[in-house]
Biopython code that builds the backbone (N, CA, C, O; Angstrom):
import numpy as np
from Bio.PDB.StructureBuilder import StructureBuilder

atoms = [
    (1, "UNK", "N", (0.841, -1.168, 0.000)),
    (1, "UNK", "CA", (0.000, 0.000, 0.000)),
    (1, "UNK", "C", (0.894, 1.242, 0.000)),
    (1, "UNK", "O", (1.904, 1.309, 0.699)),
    (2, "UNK", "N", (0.392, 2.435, -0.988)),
    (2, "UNK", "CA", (1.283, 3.211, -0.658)),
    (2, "UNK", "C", (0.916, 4.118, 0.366)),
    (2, "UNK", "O", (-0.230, 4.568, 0.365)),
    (3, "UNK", "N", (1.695, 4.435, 1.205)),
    (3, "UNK", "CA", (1.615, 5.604, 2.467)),
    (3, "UNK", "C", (0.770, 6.963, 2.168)),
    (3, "UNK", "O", (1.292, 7.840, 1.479)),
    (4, "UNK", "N", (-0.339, 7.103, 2.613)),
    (4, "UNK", "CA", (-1.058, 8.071, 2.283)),
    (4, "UNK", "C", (-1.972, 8.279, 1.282)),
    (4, "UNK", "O", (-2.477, 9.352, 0.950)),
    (5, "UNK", "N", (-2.188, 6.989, 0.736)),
    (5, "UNK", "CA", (-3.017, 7.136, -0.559)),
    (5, "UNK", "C", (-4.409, 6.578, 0.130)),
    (5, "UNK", "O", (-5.388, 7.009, -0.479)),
    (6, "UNK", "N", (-4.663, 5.934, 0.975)),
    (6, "UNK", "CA", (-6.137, 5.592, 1.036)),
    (6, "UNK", "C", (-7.094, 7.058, 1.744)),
    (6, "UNK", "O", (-6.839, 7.900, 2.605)),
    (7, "UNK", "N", (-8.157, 6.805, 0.929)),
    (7, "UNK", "CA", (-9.141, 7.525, 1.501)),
    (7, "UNK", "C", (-10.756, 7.181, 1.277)),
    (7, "UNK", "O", (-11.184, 6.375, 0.451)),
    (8, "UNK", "N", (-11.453, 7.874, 2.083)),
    (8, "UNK", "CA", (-13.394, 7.486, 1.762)),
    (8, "UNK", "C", (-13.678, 8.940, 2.129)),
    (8, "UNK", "O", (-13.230, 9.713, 2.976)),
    (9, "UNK", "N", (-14.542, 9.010, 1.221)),
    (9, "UNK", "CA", (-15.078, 10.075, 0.615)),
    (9, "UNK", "C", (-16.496, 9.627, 0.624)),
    (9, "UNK", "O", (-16.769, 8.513, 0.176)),
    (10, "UNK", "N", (-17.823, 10.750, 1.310)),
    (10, "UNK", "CA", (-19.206, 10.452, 1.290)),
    (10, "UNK", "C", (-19.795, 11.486, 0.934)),
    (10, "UNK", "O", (-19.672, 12.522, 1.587)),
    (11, "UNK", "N", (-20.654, 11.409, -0.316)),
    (11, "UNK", "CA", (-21.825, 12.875, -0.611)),
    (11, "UNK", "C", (-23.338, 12.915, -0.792)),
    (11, "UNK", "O", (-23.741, 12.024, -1.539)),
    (12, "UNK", "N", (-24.028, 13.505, -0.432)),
    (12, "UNK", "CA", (-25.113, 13.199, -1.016)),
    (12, "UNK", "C", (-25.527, 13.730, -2.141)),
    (12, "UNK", "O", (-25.565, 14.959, -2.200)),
    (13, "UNK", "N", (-25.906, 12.991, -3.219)),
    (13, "UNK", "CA", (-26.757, 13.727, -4.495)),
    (13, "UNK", "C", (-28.054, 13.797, -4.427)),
    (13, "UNK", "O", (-28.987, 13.174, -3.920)),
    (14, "UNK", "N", (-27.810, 15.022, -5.284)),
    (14, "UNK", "CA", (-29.150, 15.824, -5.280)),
    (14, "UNK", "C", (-29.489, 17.131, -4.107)),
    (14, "UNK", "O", (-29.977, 18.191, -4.499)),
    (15, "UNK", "N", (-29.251, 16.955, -3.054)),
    (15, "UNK", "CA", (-29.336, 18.094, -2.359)),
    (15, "UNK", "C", (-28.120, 17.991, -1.261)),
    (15, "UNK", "O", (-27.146, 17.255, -1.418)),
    (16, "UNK", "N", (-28.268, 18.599, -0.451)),
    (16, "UNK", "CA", (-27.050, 18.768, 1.079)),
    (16, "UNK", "C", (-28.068, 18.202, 2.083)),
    (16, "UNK", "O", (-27.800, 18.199, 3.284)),
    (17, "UNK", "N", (-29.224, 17.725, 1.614)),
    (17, "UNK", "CA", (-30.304, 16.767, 3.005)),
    (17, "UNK", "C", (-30.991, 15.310, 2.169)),
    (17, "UNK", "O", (-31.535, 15.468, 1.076)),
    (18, "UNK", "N", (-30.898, 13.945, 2.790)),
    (18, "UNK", "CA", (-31.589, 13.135, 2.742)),
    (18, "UNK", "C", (-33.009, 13.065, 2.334)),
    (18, "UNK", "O", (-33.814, 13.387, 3.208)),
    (19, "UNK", "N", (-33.349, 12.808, 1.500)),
    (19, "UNK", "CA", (-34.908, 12.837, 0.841)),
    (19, "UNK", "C", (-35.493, 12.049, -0.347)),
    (19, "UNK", "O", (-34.801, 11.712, -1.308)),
    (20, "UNK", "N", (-36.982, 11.738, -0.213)),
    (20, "UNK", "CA", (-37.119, 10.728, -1.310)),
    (20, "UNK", "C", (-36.500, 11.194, -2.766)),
    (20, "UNK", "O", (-36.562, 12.317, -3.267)),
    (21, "UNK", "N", (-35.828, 9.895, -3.349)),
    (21, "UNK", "CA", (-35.040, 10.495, -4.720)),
    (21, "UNK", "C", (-33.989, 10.570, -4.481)),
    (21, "UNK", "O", (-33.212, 10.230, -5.374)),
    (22, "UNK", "N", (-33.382, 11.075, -3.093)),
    (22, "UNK", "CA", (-31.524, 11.627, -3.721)),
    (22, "UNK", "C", (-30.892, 9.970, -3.397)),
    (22, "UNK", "O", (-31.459, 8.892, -3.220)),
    (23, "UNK", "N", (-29.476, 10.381, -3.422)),
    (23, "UNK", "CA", (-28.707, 9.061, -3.129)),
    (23, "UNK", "C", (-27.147, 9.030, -2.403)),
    (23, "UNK", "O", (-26.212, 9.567, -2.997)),
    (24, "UNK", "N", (-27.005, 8.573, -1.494)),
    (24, "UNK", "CA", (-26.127, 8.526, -0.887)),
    (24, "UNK", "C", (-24.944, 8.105, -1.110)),
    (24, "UNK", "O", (-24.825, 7.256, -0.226)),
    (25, "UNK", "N", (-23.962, 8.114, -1.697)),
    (25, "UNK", "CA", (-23.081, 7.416, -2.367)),
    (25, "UNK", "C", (-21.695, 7.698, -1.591)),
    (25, "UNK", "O", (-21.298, 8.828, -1.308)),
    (26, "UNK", "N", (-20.943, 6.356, -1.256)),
    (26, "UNK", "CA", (-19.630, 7.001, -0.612)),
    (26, "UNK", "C", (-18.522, 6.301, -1.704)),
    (26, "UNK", "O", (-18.849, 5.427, -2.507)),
    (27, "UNK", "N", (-17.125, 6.868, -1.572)),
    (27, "UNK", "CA", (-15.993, 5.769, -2.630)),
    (27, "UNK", "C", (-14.711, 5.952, -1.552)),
    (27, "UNK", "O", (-14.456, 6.630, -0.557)),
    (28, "UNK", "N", (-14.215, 5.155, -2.188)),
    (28, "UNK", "CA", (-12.823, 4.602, -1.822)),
    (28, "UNK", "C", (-12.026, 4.393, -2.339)),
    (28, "UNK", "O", (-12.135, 3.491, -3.169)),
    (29, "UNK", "N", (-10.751, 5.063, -2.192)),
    (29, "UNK", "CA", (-9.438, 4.994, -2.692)),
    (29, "UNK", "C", (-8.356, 4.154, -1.968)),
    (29, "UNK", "O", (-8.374, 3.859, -0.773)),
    (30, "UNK", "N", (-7.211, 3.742, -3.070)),
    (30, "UNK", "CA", (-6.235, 3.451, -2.228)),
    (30, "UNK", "C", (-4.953, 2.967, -3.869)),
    (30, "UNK", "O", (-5.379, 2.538, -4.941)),
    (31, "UNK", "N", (-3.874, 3.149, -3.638)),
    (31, "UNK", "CA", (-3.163, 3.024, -4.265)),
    (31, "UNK", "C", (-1.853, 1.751, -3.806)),
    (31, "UNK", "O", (-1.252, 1.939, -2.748)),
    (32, "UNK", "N", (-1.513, 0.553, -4.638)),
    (32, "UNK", "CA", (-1.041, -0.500, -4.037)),
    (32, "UNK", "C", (0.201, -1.109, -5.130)),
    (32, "UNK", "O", (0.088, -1.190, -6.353)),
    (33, "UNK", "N", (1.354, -1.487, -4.331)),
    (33, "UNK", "CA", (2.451, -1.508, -4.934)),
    (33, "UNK", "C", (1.979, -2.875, -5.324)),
    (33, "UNK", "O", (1.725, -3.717, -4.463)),
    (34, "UNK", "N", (1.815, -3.189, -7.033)),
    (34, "UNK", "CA", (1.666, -4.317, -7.548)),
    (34, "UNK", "C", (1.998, -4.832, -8.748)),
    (34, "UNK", "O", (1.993, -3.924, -9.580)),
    (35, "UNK", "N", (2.264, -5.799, -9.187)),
    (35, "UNK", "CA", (2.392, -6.231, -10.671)),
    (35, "UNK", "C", (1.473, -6.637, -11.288)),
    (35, "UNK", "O", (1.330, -6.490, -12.501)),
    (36, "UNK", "N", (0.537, -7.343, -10.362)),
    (36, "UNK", "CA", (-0.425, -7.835, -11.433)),
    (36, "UNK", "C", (-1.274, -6.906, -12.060)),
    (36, "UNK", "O", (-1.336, -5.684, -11.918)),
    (37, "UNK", "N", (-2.101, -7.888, -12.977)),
    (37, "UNK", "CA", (-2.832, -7.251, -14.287)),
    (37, "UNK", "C", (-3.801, -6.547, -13.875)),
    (37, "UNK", "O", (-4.462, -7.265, -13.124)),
    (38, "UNK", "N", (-4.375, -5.259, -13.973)),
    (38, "UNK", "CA", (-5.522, -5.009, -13.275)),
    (38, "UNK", "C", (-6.637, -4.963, -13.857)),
    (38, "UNK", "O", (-7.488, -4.162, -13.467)),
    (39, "UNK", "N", (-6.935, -6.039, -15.197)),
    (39, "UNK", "CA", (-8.126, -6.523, -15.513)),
    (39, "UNK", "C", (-8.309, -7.684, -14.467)),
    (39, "UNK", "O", (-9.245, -8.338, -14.925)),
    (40, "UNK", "N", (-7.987, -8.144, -13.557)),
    (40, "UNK", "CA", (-7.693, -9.204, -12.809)),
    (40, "UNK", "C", (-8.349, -8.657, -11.768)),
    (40, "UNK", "O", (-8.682, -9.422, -10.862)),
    (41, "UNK", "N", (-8.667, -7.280, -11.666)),
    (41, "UNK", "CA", (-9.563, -6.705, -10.261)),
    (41, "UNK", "C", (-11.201, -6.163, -11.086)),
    (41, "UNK", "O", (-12.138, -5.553, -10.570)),
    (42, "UNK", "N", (-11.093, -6.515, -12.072)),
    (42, "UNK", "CA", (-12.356, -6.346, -12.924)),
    (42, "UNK", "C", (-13.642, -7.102, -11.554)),
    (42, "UNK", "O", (-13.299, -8.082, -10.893)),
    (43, "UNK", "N", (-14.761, -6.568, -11.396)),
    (43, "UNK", "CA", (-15.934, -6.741, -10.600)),
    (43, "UNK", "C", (-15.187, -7.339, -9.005)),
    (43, "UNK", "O", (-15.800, -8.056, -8.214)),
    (44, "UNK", "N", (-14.032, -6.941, -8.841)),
    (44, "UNK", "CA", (-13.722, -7.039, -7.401)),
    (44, "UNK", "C", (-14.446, -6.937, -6.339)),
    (44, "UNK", "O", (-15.499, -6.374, -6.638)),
    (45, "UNK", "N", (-14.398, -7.219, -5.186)),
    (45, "UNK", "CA", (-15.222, -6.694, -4.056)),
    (45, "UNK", "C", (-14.201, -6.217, -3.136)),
    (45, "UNK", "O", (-13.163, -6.874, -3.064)),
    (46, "UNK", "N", (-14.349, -5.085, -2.360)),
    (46, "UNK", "CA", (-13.557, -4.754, -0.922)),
    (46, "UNK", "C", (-14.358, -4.583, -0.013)),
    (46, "UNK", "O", (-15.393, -3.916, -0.024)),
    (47, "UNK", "N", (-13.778, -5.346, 1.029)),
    (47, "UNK", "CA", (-14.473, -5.563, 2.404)),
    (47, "UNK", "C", (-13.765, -4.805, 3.680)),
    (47, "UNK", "O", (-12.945, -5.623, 4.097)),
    (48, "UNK", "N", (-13.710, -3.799, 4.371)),
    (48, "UNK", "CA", (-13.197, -2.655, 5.117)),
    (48, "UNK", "C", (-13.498, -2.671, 6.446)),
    (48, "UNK", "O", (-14.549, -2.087, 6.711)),
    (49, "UNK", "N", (-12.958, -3.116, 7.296)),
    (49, "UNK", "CA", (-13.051, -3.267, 8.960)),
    (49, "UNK", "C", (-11.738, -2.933, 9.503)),
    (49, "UNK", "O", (-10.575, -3.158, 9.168)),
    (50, "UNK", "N", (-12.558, -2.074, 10.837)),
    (50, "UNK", "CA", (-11.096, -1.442, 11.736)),
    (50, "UNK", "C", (-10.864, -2.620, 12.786)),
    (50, "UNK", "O", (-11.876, -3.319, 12.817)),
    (51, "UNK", "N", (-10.059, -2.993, 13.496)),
    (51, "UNK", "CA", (-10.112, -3.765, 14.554)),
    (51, "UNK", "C", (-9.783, -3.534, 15.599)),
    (51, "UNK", "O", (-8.591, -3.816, 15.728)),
    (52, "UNK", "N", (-10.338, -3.038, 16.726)),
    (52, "UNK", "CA", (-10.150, -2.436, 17.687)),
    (52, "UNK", "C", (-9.620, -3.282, 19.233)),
    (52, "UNK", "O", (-10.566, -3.698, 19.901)),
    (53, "UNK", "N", (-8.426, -3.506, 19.724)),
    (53, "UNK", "CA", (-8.203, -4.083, 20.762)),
    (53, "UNK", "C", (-8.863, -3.399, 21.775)),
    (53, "UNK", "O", (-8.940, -2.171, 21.814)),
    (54, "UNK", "N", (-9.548, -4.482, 22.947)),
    (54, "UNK", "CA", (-10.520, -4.260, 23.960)),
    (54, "UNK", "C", (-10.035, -4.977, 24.987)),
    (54, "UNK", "O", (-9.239, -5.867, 24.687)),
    (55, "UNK", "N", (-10.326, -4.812, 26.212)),
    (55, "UNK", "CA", (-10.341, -4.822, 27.241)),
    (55, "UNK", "C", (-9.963, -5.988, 27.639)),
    (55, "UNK", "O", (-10.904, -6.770, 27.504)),
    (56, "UNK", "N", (-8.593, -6.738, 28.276)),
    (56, "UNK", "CA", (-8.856, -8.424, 27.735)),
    (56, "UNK", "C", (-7.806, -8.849, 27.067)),
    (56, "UNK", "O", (-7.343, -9.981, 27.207)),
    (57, "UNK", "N", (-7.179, -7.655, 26.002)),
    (57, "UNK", "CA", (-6.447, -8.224, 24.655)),
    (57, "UNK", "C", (-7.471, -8.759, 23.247)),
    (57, "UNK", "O", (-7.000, -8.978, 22.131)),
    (58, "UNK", "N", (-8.470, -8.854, 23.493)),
    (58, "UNK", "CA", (-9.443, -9.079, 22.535)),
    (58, "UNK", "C", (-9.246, -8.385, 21.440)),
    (58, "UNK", "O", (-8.398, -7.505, 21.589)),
    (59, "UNK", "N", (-9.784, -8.461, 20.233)),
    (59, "UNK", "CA", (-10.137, -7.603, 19.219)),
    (59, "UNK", "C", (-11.547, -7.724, 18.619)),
    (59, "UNK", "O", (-12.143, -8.756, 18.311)),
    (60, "UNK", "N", (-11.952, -6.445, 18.521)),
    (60, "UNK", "CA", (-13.441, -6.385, 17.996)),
    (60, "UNK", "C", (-13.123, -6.128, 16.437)),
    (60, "UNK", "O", (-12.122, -5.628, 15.923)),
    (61, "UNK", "N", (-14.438, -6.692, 15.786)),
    (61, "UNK", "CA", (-14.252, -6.455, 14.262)),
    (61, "UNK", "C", (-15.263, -5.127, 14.192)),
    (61, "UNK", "O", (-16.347, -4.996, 14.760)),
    (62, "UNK", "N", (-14.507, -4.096, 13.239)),
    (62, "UNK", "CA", (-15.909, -2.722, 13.477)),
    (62, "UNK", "C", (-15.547, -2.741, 11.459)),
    (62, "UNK", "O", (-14.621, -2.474, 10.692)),
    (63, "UNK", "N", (-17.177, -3.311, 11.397)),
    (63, "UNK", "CA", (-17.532, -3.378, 9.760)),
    (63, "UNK", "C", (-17.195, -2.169, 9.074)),
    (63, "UNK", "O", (-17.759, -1.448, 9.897)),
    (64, "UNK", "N", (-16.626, -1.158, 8.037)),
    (64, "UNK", "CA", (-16.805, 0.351, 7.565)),
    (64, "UNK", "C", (-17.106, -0.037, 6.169)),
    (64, "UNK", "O", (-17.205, 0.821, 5.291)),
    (65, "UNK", "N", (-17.247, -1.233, 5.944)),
    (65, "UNK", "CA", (-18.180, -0.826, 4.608)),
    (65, "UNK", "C", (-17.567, -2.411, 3.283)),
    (65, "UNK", "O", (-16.647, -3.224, 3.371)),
    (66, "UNK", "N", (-18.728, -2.162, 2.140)),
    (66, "UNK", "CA", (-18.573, -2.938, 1.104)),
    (66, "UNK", "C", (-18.352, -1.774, -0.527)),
    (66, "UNK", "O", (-18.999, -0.916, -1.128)),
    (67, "UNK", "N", (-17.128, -2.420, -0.620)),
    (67, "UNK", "CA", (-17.209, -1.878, -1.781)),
    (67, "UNK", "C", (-16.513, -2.619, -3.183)),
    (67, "UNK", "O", (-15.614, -3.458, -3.241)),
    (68, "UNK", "N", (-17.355, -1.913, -4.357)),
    (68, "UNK", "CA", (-17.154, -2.754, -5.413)),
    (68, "UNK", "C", (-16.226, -1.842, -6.674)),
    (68, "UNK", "O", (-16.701, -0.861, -7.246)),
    (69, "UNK", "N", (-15.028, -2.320, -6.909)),
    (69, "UNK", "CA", (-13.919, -1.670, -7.813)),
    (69, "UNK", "C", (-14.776, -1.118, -9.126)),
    (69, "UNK", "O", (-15.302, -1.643, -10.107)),
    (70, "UNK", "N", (-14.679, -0.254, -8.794)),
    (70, "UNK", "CA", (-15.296, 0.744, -10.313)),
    (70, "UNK", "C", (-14.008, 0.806, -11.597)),
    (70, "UNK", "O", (-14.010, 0.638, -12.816)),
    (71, "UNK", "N", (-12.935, 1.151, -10.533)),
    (71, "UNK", "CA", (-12.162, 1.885, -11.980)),
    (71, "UNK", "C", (-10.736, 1.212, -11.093)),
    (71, "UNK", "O", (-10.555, 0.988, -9.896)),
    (72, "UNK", "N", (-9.687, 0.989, -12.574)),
    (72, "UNK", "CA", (-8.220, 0.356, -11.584)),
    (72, "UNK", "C", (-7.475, 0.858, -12.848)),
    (72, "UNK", "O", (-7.607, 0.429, -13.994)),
    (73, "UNK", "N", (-6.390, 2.192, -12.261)),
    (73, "UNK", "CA", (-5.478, 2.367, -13.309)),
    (73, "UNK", "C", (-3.838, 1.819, -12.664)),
    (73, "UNK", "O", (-3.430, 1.474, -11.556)),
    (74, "UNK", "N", (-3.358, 1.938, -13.740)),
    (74, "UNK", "CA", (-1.617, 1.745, -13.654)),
    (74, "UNK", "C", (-1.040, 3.055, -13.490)),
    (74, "UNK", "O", (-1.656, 4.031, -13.916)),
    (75, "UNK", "N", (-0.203, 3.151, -13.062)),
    (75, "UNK", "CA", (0.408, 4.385, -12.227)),
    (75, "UNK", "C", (2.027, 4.361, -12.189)),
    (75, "UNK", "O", (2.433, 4.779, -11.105)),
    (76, "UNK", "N", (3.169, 3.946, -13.173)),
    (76, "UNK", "CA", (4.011, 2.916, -12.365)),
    (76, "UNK", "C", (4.373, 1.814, -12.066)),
    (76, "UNK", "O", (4.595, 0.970, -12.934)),
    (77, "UNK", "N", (4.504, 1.591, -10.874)),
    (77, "UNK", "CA", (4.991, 0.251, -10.044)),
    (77, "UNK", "C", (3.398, -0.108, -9.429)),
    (77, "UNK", "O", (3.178, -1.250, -9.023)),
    (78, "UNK", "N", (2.294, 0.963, -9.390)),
    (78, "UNK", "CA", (1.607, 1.264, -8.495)),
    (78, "UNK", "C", (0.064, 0.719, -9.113)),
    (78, "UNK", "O", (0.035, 0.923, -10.326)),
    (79, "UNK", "N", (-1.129, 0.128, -8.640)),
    (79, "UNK", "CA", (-2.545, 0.002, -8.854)),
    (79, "UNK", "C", (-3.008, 1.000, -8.273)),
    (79, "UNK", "O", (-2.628, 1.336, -7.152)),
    (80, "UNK", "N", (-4.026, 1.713, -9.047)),
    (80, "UNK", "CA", (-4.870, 3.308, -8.439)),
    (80, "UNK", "C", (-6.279, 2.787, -8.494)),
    (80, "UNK", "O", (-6.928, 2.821, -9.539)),
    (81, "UNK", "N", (-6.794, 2.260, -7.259)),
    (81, "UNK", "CA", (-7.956, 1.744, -7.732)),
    (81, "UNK", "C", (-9.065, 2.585, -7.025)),
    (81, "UNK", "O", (-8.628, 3.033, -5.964)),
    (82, "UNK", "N", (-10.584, 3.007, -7.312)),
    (82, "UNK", "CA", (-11.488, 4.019, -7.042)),
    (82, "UNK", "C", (-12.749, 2.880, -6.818)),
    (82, "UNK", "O", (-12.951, 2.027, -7.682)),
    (83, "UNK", "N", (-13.506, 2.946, -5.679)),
    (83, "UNK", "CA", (-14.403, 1.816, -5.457)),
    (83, "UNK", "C", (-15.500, 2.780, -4.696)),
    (83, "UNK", "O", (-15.605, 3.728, -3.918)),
    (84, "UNK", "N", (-16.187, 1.904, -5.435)),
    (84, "UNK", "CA", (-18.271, 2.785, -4.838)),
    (84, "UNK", "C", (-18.675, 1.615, -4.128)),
    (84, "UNK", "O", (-18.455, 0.427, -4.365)),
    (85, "UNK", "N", (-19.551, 2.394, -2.861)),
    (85, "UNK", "CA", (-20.430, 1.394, -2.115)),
    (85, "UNK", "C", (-20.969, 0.348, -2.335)),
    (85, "UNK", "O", (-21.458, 0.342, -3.465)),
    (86, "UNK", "N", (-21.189, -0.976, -1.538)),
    (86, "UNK", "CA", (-21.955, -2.168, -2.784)),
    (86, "UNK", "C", (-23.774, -1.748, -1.916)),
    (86, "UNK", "O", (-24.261, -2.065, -0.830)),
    (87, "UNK", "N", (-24.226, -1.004, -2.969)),
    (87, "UNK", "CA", (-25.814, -0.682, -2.330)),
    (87, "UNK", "C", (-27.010, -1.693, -2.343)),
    (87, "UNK", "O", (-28.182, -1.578, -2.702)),
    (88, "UNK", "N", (-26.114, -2.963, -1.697)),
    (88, "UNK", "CA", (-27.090, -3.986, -1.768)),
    (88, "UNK", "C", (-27.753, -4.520, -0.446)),
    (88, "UNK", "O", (-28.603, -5.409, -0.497)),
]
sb = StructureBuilder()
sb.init_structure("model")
sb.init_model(0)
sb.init_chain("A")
sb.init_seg("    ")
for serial, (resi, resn, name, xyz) in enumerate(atoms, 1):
    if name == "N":
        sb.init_residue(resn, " ", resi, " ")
    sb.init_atom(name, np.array(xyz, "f"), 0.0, 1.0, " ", f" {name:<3s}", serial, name[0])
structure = sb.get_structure()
């Protein structure tokens, strides 16, 4: 992964308030030191959880989301891949 490249980004369309019709859409970035082909991430899925150590030594799983690879460019050494919510 490269250092500083991930991010999530959330907007709403259609207005700046929730309402019948608009749509909520969030994406996700992240840029990853790779060789392979990136028709090979064609209909990918990413699955995004923080894991939080608790009380114990435990770790909790905290879900942040599903998302499905929209777009994957070459960059380099580097995969630039851009992923939208899976709104299922």
């Amino acid at each position: 992964m490269v250092k500083g490249s991930g991010y999530i980004t959330s907007q709403c369309c259609g207005s700046t308030e929730i309402e019948l019709g608009t749509v909520y859409a969030v994406e996700m970035g992240i840029s990853l030191f790779s060789e392979i082909d990136r028709y090979m991430l064609e209909d990918a899925m990413v699955t995004l959880s923080y894991h939080l150590q608790v009380k114990g030594g435990n770790y909790e799983e905290i879900p942040m989301g599903i998302f499905e690879v929209s777009e994957v460019n070459r960059k380099a050494k580097c995969l630039v891949q851009h992923c939208l919510n899976n709104n299922e």
